[in-house]
C-alpha positions in Angstrom: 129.3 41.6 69.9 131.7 42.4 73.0 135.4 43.3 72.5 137.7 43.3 75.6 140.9 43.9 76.3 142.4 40.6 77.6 145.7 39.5 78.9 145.8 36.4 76.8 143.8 33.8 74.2 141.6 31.7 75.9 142.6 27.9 75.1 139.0 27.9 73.2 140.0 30.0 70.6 142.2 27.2 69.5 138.9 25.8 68.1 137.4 28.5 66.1 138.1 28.5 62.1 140.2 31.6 61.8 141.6 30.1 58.3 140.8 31.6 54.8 140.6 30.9 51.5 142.8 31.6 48.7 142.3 31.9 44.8 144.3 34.6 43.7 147.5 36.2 44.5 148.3 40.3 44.0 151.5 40.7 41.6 154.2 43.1 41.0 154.1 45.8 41.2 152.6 45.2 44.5 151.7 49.7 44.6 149.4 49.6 41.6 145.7 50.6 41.7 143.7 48.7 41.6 146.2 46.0 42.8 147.3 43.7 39.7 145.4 40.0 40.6 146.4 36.6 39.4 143.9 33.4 39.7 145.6 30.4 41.6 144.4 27.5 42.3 141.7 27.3 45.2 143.4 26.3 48.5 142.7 26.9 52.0 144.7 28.3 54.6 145.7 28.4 58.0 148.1 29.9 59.5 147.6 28.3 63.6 148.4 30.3 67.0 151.7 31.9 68.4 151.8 30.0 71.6 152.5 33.4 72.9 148.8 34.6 72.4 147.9 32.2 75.4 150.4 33.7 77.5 150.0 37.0 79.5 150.7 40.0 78.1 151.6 43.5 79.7 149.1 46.2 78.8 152.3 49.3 78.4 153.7 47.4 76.1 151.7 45.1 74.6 147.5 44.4 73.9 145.0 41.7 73.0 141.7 42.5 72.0 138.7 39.3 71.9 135.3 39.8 70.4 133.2 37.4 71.3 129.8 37.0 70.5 127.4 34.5 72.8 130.8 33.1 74.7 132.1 32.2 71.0 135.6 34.1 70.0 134.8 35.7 67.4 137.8 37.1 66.5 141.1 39.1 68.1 143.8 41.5 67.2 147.5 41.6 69.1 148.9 44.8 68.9 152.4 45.9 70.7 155.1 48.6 71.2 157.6 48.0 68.3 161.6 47.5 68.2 161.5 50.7 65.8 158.8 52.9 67.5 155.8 51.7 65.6 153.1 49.9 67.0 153.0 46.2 65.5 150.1 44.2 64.7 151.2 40.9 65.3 148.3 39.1 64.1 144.6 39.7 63.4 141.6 37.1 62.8 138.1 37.1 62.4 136.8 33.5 62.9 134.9 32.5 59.4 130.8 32.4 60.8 132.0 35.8 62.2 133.2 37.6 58.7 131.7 40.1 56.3 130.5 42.3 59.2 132.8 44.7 60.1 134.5 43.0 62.8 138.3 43.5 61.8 137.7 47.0 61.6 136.7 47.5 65.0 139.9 45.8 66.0 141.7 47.4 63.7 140.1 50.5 65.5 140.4 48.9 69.1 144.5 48.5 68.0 144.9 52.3 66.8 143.4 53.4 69.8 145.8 51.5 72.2 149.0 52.7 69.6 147.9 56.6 70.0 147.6 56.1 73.8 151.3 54.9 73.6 152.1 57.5 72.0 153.0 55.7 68.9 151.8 57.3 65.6 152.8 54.9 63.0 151.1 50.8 62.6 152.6 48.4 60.7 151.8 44.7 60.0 152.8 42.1 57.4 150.7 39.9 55.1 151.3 37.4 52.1 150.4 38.5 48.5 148.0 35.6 48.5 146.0 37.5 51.1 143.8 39.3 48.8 141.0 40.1 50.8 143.2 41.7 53.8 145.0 43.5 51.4 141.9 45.1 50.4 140.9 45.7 53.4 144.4 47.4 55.0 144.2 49.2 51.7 140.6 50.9 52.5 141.8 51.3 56.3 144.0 53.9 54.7 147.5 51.7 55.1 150.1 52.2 52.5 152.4 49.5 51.3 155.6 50.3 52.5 157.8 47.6 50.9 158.0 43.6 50.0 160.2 40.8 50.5 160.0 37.7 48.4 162.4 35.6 49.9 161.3 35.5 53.8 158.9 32.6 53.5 162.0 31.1 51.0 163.1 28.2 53.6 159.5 27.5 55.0 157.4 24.9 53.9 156.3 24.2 50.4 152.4 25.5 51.6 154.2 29.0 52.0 157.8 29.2 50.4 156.8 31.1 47.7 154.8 34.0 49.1 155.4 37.4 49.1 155.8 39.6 52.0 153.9 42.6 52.4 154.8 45.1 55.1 152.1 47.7 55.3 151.7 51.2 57.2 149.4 53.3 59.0 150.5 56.9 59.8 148.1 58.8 62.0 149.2 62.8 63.0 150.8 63.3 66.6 
């Protein structure tokens, strides 16, 4: 597996299966340990690309990491300089063939890296409740929940109206 630092998505990643599966949602309170889990109804999901992954980014302020494997995107994480100070992951995928082996936390590691260089100590990101399995995994990267919003996804779509907001932190010392 290589992971590089690249200015943009290549237009091939448009074809890799970076959508998941969901069967249970995490419910309030969203802090509890283990997290409180309720079956849903099997779906799957996908959330498609920000066109602005495909466009060039600028490596002060902003980073894309690509693992590939054999020419094949195997996954990516955008990371970047935050309004507030923190670093932001924008989005993070791991391509379904590609899962189960560790690959979103070397970009998870690849995207701390980047933020203490930057000089930024504190990561945040924000999934649905219905992400179980990258709540689990944010969890065990050491972030801490840091709040939730139910009503941002309120005007979407009917696939997404009704998800809950989680806004997650990782504080590393100066």
């Amino acid at each position: 597996m290589q992971i590089s630092q690249v200015p943009s998505l290549a237009p091939e990643a448009r074809e890799a299966d970076f959508s998941f599966d969901i069967d249970s949602e995490i419910v309030a309170p969203f802090d509890s340990l283990p997290f409180r889990v309720v079956p849903l109804p099997l779906r799957r999901k996908a959330y498609g690309f920000d066109d602005g992954l495909f466009e060039a980014r600028d490596g002060a302020d902003a980073a894309l990491f690509v693992a590939s494997e054999a020419g094949t995107i195997a996954g990516y994480i955008a990371v970047s300089r935050g309004w507030n100070g923190c670093a932001e992951i924008e989005d993070i995928a791991v391509a379904r063939p590609f899962r189960r082996r560790g690959l979103a936390g070397t970009l998870m590691k690849k995207a701390v890296l980047w933020a203490e260089a930057a000089g930024l100590n504190t990561i945040r990101l924000e999934t649905q409740s219905n992400n179980v399995a990258a709540c689990h995994f944010y969890r065990r990267f050491g972030f801490v929940l840091g709040g939730y919003d139910g009503y941002l996804y309120c005007r979407m779509g009917p696939d997404v109206s009704g998800d809950v907001a989680l806004f997650w932190y990782l504080h590393r010392r100066p």
